[in-house]
Backbone as JSON, one array per atom type, in Angstrom:
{
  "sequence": "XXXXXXXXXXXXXXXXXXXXXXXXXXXXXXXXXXXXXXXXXXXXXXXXXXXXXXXXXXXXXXXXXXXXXXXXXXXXXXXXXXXXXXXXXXXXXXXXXXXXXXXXXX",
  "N": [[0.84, -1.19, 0.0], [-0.03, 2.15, -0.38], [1.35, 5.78, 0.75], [-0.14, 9.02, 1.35], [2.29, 10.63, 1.12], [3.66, 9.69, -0.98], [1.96, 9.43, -3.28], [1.84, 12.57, -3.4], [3.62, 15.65, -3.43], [3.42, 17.92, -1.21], [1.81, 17.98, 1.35], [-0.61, 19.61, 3.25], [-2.07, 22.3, 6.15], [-4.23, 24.42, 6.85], [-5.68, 28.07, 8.03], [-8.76, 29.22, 6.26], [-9.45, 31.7, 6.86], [-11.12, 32.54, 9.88], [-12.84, 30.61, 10.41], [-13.39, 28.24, 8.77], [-11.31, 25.81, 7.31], [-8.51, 24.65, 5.73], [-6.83, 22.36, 3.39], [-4.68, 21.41, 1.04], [-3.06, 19.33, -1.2], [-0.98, 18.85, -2.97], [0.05, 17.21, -5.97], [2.84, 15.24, -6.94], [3.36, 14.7, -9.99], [2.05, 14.85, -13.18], [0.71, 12.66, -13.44], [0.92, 11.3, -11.16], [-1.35, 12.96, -9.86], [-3.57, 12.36, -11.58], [-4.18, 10.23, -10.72], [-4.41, 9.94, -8.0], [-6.73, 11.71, -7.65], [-8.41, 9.49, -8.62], [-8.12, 8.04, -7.06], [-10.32, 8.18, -5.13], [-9.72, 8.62, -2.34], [-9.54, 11.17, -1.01], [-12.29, 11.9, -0.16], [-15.29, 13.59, 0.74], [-16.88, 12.4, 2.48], [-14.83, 11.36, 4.0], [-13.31, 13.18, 5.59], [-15.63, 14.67, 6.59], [-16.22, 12.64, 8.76], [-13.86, 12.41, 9.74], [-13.5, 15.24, 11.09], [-15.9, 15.78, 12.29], [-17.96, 17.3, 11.05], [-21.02, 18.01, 9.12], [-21.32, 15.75, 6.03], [-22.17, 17.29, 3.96], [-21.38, 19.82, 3.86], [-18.52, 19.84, 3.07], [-15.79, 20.21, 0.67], [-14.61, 19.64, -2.16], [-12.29, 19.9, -4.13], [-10.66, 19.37, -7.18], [-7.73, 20.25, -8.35], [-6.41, 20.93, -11.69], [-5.01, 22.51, -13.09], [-2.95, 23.09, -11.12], [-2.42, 20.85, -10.92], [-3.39, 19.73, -7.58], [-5.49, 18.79, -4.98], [-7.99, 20.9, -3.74], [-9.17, 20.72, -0.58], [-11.99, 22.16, 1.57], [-13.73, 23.06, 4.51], [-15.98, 23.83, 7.47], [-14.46, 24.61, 10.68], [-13.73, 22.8, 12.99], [-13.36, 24.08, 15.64], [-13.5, 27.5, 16.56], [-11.61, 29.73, 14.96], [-9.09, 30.57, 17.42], [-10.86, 30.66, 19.76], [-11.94, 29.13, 23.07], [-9.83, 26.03, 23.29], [-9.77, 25.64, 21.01], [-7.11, 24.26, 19.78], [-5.08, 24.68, 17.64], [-4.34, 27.19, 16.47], [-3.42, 27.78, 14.37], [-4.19, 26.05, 12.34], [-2.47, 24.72, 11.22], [-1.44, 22.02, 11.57], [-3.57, 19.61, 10.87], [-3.15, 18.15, 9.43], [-2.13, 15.77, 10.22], [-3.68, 13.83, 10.95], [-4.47, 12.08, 8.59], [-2.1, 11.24, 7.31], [-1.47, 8.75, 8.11], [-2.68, 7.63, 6.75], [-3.89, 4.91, 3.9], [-3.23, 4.11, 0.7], [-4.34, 2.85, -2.94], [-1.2, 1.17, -4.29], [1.03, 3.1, -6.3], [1.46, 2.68, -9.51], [4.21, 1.61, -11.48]],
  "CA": [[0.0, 0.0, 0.0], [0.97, 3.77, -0.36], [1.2, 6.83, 1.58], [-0.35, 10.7, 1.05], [3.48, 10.77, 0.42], [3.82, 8.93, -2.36], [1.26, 10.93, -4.53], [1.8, 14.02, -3.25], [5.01, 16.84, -3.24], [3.19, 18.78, -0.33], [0.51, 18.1, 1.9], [-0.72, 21.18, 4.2], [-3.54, 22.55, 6.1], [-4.24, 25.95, 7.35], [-6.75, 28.41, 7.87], [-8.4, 29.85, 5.58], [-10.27, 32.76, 7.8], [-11.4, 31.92, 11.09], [-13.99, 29.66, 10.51], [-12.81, 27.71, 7.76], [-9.84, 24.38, 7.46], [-8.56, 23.87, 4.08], [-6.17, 21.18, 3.16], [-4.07, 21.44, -0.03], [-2.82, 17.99, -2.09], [-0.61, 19.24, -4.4], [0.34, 16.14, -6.6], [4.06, 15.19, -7.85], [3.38, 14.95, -11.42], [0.28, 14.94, -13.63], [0.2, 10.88, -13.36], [0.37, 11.21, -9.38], [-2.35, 13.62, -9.49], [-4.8, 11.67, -12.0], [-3.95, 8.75, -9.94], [-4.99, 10.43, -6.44], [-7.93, 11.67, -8.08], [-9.19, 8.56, -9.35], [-8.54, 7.0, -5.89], [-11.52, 8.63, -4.82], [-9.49, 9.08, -1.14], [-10.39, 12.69, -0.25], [-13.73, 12.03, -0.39], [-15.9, 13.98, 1.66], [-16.8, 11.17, 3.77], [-13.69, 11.08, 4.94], [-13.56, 14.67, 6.5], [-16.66, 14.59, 7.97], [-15.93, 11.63, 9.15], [-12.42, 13.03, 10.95], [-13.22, 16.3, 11.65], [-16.94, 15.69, 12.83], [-19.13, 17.85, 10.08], [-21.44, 17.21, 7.66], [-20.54, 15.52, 4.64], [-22.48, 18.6, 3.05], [-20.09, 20.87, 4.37], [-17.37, 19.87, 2.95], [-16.1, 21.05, -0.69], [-13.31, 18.45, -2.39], [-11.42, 20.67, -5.44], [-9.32, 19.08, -8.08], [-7.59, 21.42, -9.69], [-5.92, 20.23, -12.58], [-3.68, 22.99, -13.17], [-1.62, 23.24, -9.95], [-1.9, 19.34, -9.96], [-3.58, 19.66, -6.64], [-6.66, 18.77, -4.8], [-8.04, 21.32, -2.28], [-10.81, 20.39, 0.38], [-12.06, 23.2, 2.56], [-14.38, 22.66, 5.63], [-15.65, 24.48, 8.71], [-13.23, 24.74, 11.78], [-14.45, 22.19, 14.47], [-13.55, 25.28, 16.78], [-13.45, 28.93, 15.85], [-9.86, 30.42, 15.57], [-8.55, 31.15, 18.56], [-11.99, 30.12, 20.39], [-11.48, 28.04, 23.96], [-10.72, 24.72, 23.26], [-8.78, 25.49, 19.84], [-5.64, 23.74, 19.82], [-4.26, 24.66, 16.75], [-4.84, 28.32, 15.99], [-3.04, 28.34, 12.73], [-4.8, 24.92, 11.29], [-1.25, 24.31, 10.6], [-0.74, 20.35, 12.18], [-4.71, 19.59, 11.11], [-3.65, 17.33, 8.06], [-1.22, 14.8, 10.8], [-4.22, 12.18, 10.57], [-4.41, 11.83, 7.03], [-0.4, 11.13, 6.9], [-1.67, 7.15, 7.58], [-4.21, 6.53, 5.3], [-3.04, 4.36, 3.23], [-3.86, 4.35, -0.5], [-3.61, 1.89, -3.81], [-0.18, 1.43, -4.84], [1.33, 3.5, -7.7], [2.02, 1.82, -10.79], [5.63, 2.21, -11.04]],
  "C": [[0.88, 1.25, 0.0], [0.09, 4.63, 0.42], [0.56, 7.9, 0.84], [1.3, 10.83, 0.37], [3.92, 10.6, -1.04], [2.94, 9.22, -3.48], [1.72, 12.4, -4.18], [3.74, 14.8, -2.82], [5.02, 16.64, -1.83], [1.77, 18.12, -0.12], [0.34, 19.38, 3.39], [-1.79, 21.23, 4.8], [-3.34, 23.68, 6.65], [-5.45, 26.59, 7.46], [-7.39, 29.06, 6.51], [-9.61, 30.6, 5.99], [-10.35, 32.26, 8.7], [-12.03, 30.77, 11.43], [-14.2, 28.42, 9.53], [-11.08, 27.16, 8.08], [-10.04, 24.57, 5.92], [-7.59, 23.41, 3.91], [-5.63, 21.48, 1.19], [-3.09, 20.13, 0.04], [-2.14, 17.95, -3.1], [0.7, 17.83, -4.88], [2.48, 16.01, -6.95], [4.62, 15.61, -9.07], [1.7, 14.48, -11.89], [-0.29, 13.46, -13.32], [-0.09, 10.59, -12.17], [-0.78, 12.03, -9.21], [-3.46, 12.91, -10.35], [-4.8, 10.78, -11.12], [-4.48, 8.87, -8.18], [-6.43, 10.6, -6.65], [-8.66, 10.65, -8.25], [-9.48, 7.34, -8.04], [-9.8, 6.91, -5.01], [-11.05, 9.19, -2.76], [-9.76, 9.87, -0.65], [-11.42, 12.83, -0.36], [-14.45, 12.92, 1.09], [-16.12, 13.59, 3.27], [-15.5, 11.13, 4.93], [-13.52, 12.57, 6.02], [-14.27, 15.06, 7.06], [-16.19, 13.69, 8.69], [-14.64, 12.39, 10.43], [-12.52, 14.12, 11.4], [-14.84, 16.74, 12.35], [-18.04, 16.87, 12.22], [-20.09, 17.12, 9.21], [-21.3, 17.09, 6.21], [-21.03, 16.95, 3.43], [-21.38, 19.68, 3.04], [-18.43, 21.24, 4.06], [-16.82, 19.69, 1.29], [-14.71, 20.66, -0.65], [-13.39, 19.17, -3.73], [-10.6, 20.8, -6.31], [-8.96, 20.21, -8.59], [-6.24, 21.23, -10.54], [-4.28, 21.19, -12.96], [-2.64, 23.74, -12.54], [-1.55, 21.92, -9.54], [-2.47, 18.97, -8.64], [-4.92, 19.34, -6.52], [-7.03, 19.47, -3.84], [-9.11, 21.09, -1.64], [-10.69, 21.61, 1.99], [-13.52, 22.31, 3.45], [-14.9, 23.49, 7.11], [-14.98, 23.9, 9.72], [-14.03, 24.09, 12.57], [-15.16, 23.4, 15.25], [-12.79, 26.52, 16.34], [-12.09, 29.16, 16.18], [-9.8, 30.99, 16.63], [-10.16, 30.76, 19.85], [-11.1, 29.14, 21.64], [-11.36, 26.86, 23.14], [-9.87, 24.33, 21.71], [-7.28, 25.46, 20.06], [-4.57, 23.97, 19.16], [-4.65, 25.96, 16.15], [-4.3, 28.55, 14.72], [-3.5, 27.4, 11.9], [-3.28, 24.24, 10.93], [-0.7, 22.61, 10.69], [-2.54, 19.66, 11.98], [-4.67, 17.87, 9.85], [-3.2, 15.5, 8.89], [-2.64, 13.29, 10.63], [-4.25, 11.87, 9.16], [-3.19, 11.25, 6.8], [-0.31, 9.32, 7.31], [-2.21, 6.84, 7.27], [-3.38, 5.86, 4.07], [-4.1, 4.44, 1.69], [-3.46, 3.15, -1.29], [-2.12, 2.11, -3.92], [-0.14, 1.92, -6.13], [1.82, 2.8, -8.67], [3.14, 2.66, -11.05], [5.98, 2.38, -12.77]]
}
């Protein structure tokens, strides 16, 4: 099996405003990025799922020509709000980093 690594350059997360997580996926090369895409892995599901929203809520964004996939989401807990751990979103992606994926065709 393969890692987020192994498709991807860069994986990130951050804010993006207060109230808002968004997650950037930016691929290797165009074959690692069809190939992520097609895994169907960043599916919604999955982010509700880990970050406790609803799957409505959450807005999965190939974008073909930075290679990347971005998925935004509201913030569990409001920036800087009690209770927020991570005021810059910056360490938000660390579960994702063992999901495991198909292997790449080499």
């Amino acid at each position: 099996m393969a890692t987020l690594l192994d498709y991807c350059a860069l994986v990130r997360s951050k804010n993006a405003g207060p109230f808002t997580l968004t997650f950037d996926f930016m691929a290797k090369d165009e074959r690692t990025f069809t190939a992520l895409c097609a895994t169907g892995a960043l599916s919604p599901g999955l982010f509700a799922s880990l970050f406790h929203v609803a799957e409505t809520e959450v807005v999965v964004t190939p974008v073909p020509a930075a290679l990347a996939i971005k998925v935004s989401l509201p913030r569990p807990v409001v920036q800087g709000a009690r209770g927020d751990s991570d005021t810059y979103a910056g360490q938000q992606y660390g579960p994702l980093m063992a999901m495991t994926l198909p292997e790449l065709d080499r």
